[in-house]
N, C-alpha and C positions, 0 to 999 in steps of 0.2 A: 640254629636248632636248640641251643641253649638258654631255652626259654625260663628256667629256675634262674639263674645266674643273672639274666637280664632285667628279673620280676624284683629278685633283691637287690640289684646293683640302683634302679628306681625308686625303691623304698629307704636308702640310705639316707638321703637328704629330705626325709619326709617329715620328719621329727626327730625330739630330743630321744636318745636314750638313756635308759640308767648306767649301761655299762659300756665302752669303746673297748677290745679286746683284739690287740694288734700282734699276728701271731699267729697262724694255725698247726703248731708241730703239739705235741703231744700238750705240753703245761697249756696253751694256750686253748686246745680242743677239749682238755678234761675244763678248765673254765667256765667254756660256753654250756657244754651239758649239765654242770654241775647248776649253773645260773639259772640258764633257761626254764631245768626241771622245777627248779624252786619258785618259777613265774617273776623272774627279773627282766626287763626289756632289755635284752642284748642284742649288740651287733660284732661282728668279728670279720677282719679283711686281713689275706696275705698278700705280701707284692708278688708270692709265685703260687703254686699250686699248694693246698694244705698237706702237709708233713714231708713239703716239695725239699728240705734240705736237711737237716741231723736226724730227724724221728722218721727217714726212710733210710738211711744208711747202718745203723745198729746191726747187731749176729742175731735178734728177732729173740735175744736171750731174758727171761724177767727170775733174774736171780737173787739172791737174797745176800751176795755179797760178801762169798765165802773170803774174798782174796783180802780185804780189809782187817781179817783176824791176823794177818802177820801185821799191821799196824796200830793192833789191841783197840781199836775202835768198835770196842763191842754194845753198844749202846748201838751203833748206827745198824751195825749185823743185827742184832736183835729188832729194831725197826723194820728194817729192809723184809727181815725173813715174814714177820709178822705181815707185812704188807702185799708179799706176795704169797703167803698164802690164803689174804684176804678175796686178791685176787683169782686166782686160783681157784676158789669157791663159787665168785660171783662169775667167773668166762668157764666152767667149766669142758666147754667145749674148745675153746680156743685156747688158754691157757694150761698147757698141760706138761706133767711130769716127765723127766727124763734124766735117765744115767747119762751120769760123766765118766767114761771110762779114763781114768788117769796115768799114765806112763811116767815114771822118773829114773833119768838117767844113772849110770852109774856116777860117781863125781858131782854130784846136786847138790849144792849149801844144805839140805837138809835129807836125813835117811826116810825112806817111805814111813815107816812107822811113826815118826816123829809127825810127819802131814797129813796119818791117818787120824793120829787122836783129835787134829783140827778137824778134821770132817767128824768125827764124833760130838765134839762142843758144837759147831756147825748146825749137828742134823737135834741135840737138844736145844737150842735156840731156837729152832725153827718148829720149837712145839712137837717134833716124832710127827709132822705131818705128811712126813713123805719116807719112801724104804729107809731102811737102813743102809750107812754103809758097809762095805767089805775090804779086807785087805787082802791084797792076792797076788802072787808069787807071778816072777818073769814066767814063769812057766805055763799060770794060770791067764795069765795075760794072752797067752798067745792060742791057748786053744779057745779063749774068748771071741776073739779077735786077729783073726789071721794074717789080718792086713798091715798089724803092727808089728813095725821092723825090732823084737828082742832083743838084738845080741847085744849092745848096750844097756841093758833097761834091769835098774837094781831090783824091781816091784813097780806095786801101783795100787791104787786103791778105787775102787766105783762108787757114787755118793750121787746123790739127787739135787735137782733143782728144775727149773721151768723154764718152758721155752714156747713160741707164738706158733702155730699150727700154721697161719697165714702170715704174711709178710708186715713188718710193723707201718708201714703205713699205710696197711686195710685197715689196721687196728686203732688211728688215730680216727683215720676218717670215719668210721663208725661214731665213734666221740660227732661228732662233726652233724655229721646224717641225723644224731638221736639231737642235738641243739637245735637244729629247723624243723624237726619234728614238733618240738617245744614252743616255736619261736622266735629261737634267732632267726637274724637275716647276716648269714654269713656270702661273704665272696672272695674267690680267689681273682688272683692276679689286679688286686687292687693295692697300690702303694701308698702310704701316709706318706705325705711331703713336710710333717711336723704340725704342734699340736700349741696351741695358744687357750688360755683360761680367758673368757669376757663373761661377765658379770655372774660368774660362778657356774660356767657353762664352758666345758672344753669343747673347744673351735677346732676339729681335723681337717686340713687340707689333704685332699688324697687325691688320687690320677687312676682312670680304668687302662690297667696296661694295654687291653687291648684295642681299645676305641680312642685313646688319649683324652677323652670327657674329664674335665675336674669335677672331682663330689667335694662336697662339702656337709660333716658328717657331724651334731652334736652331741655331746651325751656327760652325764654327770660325774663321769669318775670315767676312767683308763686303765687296762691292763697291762701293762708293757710285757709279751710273751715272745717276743722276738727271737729267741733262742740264742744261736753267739753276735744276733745282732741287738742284744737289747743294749751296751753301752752307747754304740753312735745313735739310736733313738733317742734315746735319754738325754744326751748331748744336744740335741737337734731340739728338743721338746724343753732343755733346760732345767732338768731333772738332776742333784744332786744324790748320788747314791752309797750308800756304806759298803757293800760288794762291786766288784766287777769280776771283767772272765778271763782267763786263759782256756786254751785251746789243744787237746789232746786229739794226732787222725787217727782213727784206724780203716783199717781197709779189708775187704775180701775180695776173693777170687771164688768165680762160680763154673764149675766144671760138671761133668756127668759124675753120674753116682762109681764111684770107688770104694764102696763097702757098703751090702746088704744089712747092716747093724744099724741099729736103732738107737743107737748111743750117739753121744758126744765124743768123740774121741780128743782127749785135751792133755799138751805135753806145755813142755818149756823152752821155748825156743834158743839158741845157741845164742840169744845173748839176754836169755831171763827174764823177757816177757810170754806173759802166754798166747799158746797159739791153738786155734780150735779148727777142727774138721769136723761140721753138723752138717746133719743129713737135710735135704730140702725136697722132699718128695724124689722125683728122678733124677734131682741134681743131688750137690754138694756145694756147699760153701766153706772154703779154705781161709781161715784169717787169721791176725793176728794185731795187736792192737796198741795203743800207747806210744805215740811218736811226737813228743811235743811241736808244735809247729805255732806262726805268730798270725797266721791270719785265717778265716773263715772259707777261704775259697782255696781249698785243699785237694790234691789230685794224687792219683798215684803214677809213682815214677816208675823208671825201669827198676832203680833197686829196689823197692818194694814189690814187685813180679818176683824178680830174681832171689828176691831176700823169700818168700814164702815156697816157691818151686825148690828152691834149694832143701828145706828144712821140709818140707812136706815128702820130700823125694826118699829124703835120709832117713827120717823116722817113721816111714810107712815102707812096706815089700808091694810094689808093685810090679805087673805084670811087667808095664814100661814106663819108665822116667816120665813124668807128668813135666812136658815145654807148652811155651806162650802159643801153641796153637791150639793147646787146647783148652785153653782161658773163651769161656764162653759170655763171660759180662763180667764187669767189676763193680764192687762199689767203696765209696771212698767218703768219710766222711768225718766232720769235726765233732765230738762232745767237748761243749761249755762245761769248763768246772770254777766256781762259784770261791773267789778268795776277797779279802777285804784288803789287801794291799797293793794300791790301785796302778803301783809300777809292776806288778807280776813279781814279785819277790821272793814271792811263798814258796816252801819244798814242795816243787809241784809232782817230785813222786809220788809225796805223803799224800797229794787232795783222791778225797774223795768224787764222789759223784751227787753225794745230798743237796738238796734243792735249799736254797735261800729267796726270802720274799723279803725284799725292804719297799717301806710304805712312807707316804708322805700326804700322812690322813688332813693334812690344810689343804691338800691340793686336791683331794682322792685322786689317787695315785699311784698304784702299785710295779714294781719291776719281780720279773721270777725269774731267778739263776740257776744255773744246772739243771739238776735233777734227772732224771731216769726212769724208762717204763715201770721200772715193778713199781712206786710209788705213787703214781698217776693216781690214784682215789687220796689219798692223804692229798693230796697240791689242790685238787677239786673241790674238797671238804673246808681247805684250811683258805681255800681264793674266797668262796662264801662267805664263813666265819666273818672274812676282813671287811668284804663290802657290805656285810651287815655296821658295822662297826665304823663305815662314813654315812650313816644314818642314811642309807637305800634299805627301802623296805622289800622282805623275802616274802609274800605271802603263802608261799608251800614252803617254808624251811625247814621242814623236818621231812620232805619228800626222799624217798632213795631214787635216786638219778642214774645210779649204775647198775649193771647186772643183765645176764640174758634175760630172757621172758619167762615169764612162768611155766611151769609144768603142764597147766590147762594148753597152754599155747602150742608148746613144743609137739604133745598126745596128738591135738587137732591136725597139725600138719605129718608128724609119721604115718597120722593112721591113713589119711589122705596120699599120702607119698606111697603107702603099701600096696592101699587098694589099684594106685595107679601103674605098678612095678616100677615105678622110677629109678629106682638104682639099675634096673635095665640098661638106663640110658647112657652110663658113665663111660665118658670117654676110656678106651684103652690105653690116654697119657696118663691118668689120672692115677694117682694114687691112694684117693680114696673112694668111700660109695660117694653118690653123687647126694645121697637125702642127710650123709652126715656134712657134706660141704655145702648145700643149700643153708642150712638149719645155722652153721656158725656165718657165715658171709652175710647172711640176708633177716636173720630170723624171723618174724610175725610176718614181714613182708616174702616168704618161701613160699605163702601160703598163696599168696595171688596169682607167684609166678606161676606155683602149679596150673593154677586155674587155666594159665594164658594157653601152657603146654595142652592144656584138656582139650580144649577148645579149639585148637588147632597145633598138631603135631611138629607141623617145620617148626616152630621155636623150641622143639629141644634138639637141633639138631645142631652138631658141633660146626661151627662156621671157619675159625681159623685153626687147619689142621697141626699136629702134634701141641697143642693147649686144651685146655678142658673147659673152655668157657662157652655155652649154649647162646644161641641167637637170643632167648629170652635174660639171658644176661646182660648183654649189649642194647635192650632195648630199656631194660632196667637202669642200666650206668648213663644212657643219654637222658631218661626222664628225672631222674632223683640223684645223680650221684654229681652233678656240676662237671660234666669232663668238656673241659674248656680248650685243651690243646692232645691229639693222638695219646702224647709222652703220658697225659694223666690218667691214662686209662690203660696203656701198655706198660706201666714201671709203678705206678702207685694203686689205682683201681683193682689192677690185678699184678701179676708178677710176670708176666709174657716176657719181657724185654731181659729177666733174669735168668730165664730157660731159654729163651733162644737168640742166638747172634744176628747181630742187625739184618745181614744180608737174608737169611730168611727168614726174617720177621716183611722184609723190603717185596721181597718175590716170593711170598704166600698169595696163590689165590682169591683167597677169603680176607684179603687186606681191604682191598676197596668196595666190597658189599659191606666189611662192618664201621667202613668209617662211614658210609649210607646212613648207617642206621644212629650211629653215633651225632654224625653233624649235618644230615641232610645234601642239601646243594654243596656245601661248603667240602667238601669229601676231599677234593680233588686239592683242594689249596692246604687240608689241613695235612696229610701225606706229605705234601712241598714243602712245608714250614717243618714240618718232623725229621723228611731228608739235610736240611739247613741246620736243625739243630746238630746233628749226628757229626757234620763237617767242622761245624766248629769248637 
C-alpha cells in the first residue's frame, strides 16, 4: 500500500543529487525542508522510521534554556530564548506558552528568591515575550495547585517558556512532509552501508530494510544528520571530525492525568536533577532527565520507574500512591551532546545541548552534533548557508521554508470547517476542538480532508475507540505520510501507543479496519510484525 515510499525508494538511484542527507530526526528534517524550499535536489534516508530515535523521545518541551544561567552561559540562553521565540511566532499554533509552576524545597542549594531573580534575567533575555514571572509563597503554591505536596516547600516561583501541543515527532515529520512537498525523495527504513567519493561524486551504498534491495544512491555533498549515530558514520564513510558525542538518557513515564492544571509542575528531584510533571491532553508525562550513559541504545530500568514513582509520590498529595501499574507507556531516550574531546573527557555536567556542524568543504561534507528542538530554524538556515558555500547552487535562497500558512489559508479552512459544524465531530477523548487540531496537524492540507468528510460522512467517524483520530486521518497517514510499519503511525504519526497500553491498543476493535486502510492486504502481517516487536 505504500505506494509514496515505494515511488521514492525507485527514484533514489535515478540520478545524481545535490545533497545525500542521512538522518531523519529533527537537524536532519529541518535540512531537507530548509534545502528543498530553496530548490536544491535532495534526498534524505533513515535506516528507521523518521524521528524513529532521540527527536521522538524529548518532554515535547522548546525552551529557551533557563537551566544553563546557573552555568553563566548566557550567550547560549539569549540565543536559545531568541530562537524560540522565533519559533514560537512561526508554529503559532503548535508551539505554545506555558507556566512552570516551580516548587523548592526546604534545604535547596539556593533560597527561592535567589532563582526567582534568574527567572527575571531569563524572562528579559527572552525579549518580555512571554508573561511575566511571579514569586509565591508555600502557601500560594498550594492554593494554586493542590496537587502539590507543601509541607516541605520554602516557595516557588511560576515563569514561562514553550512546549509542543503534539508530540515531537509529529513535529519533525511535518519538517519531512513539507521537504516532498518541495522535492525531496525522502525514505524511511533505508540504511547507508557507507559512503565512497569517485570522481567528485559521493558513492552511498544503502539497503531497503524492508525488501533487502541495495540502492545505490549519488549525490554531490552529504549531510551526516545521524543524531548519536553520527560518530560510527563518519567512521565508516572516513570522516575526520573536530566534535564527537556523549550521551545524556532521560526518560518519562506516561500515566492519566493527575492534575487539571495547565502548568508544568517542575521540582528537583532528591538528587538535583530536574524533574517535570506536564500535562499531555488526558495524560500526563512524569520525567526526569540527565543520566549520563555510554551508548545510544538506552532503556529504562526498574530504578528509573522506581527512581520517578518515588519522587513524584513524595512531592505531589495524591489521592493514592502512583505504582508501576499504573505506568501506561514509557519513553526513554538519548540526547547527543556535542564535545571536541574525542575520549569524552569534558565536564559533562557543564555540556550544553547547542548544535555543532563541522565541515570538510574538500569533500562537501558536513556532520551536525547535538542540538535541540527550540533551534531547529537556526540548524536549517545555517545547513543552507554551508551548502551554498561547496559551490551547490540555491536558486530560491532567500525562500522562507518555515512557518504555518498563511492567514488567507488558515480563514479558508475555518470558514469551511464552521459552515460544516466540525468541531461537532470531536471525539469525546480529545481534548481539544477538532478544527483547531486539523489546522495544526495537517494545515492547507485540512482543507481536502474536509472535503473527503463532505462528501461522504463515515470519514469522520472515530475508528479506533478512546483516540481522537477520524478514518479520514488514517486514509491521509497511508497516502502521504510513508507509514511503513503499525509502530510509525501508532508512536510517531500520532501519539496512540503513548495513551493507551499495548494490550488495548492489541484488542481495539478498530485495530484491523485501520490497518485496512493503512497497508491494504498487508493488514494482517503488519499487526504480526507490531506484536513481535512489543515481545522483543
Amino acid at each position: 500500500m505504500n505506494n509514496l515510499r515505494k515511488s521514492n525508494i525507485k527514484k533514489l538511484p535515478e540520478s545524481t543529487f545535490d545533497v545525500l542527507i542521512l538522518g531523519g530526526g529533527i537537524n536532519g528534517a529541518v535540512s531537507a525542508a530548509a534545502l528543498a524550499a530553496k530548490g536544491v535536489k535532495v534526498a534524505l534516508i533513515d535506516k528507521g522510521d523518521f524521528a524513529g530515535f532521540t527527536s521522538s523521545n524529548s518532554s515535547n518541551l522548546a525552551w529557551g534554556g533557563i537551566k544553563y544561567l546557573e552555568s553563566y552561559e548566557y550567550a547560549l540562553v539569549n540565543k536559545l530564548c531568541k530562537s524560540r521565540n522565533h519559533l514560537m511566532r512561526s508554529y503559532p499554533s503548535t508551539v505554545k506558552e506555558i507556566r512552570f509552576l516551580t516548587s523548592i524545597q526546604k534545604g535547596f542549594r539556593f533560597p527561592p528568591v535567589f532563582i526567582f531573580m534568574g527567572t527575571l534575567l531569563y524572562w528579559m533575555m527572552g525579549r518580555f515575550f512571554t508573561r511575566m514571572p511571579s514569586l509565591l509563597s508555600s502557601k500560594a503554591i498550594k492554593s494554586m495547585e493542590a496537587a502539590i505536596n507543601t509541607a516541605q516547600v520554602n516557595g516557588g516561583f511560576e515563569y514561562s517558556d514553550a512546549y509542543l501541543y503534539d508530540n515531537d515527532a509529529r513535529f519533525v515529520f511535518n519538517f519531512i512532509r513539507s521537504s516532498m512537498s518541495y522535492g525531496c525523495i525522502a525514505a524511511n527504513y533505508v540504511e547507508s552501508l557507507g559512503s565512497v567519493k569517485e570522481d567528485g561524486i559521493w558513492v552511498t551504498k544503502s539497503k531497503d530494510g524492508i525488501t533487502g534491495e541495495e540502492i545505490t544512491i549519488r549525490s554531490k555533498s552529504i549531510i551526516n544528520a545521524c543524531g548519536p549515530f553520527v560518530d560510527p558514520v563518519n567512521t565508516v564513510n572516513d570522516e575526520k571530525t573536530e566534535h564527537h558525542h556523549v550521551f545524556s538518557k532521560g526518560i518519562h513515564l506516561i500515566v492519566d492525568k493527575i492534575t487539571d492544571s495547565n502548568k508544568i509542575l517542575t521540582f528537583f528531584a532528591d538528587d538535583g536533577r530536574l524533574f517535570f510533571v506536564i500535562p499531555m491532553g488526558t495524560k500526563t508525562s512524569i520525567g526526569t532527565t540527565d543520566t549520563q550513559v555510554s551508548s545510544p541504545y538506552a532503556y529504562v530500568t526498574d530504578d528509573d520507574r522506581q527512581f520517578v514513582l518515588d519522587n513524584v509520590n513524595k512531592l505531589l498529595d495524591l489521592p493514592k500512591p502512583l505504582t508501576k501499574q499504573d505506568i501506561i507507556s514509557e519513553r526513554c531516550g538519548v540526547r547527543p551532546l556535542a564535545i571536541k574531546d574525542k575520549n569524552g573527557k569534558a565536564d559533562w555536567v557543564q555540556l550544553s545541548r547547542k548544535h555543532a556542524i563541522d565541515i570538510n568543504k574538500e569533500t562537501a561534507y558536513m556532520s551536525i552534533f547535538g542540538g535541540k528542538l527550540t533551534d531547529c530554524i537556526n540548524v536549517g538556515n545555517e545547513v543552507a548557508d554551508i551548502i551554498a558555500s561547496f559551490g551547490i547552487t540555491l536558486p530560491f535562497a532567500h525562500k522562507k521554508w518555515y512557518g504555518e500558512p498563511d492567514d488567507s489559508i488558515k480563514n479558508e479552512f475555518m470558514h469551511r470547517a464552521k459552515l460544516m459544524n466540525f468541531d461537532d465531530l470531536t471525539p469525546e477523548t480529545s481534548s481539544e476542538p477538532l478544527t483547531q487540531r486539523f489546522w495544526r496537524r495537517y494545515g492547507r492540507n485540512a482543507i481536502n480532508m474536509l472535503e473527503s468528510i463532505r462528501e461522504n460522512p463515515n470519514k469522520g467517524k472515530l475508528l479506533i475507540q478512546n483516540t481522537e483520530y477520524l478514518v479520514v486521518e488514517l486514509e491521509h497517514a497511508s497516502q502521504r505520510e510513508m507509514v511503513t510499519k503499525l509502530e510509525d503511525f501508532l508512536r510517531r504519526r500520532s501519539k496512540i501507543s503513548m495513551v493507551l497500553n499495548e494490550e488495548d491498543i492489541l484488542y481495539e476493535p478498530g485495530l484491523q479496519e485501520a490497518c485496512k486502510i493503512l497497508f491494504g492486504d498487508e493488514a494482517n502481517s503488519k499487526i504480526q510484525e507490531y506484536k513481535e516487536m512489543l515481545k522483543g
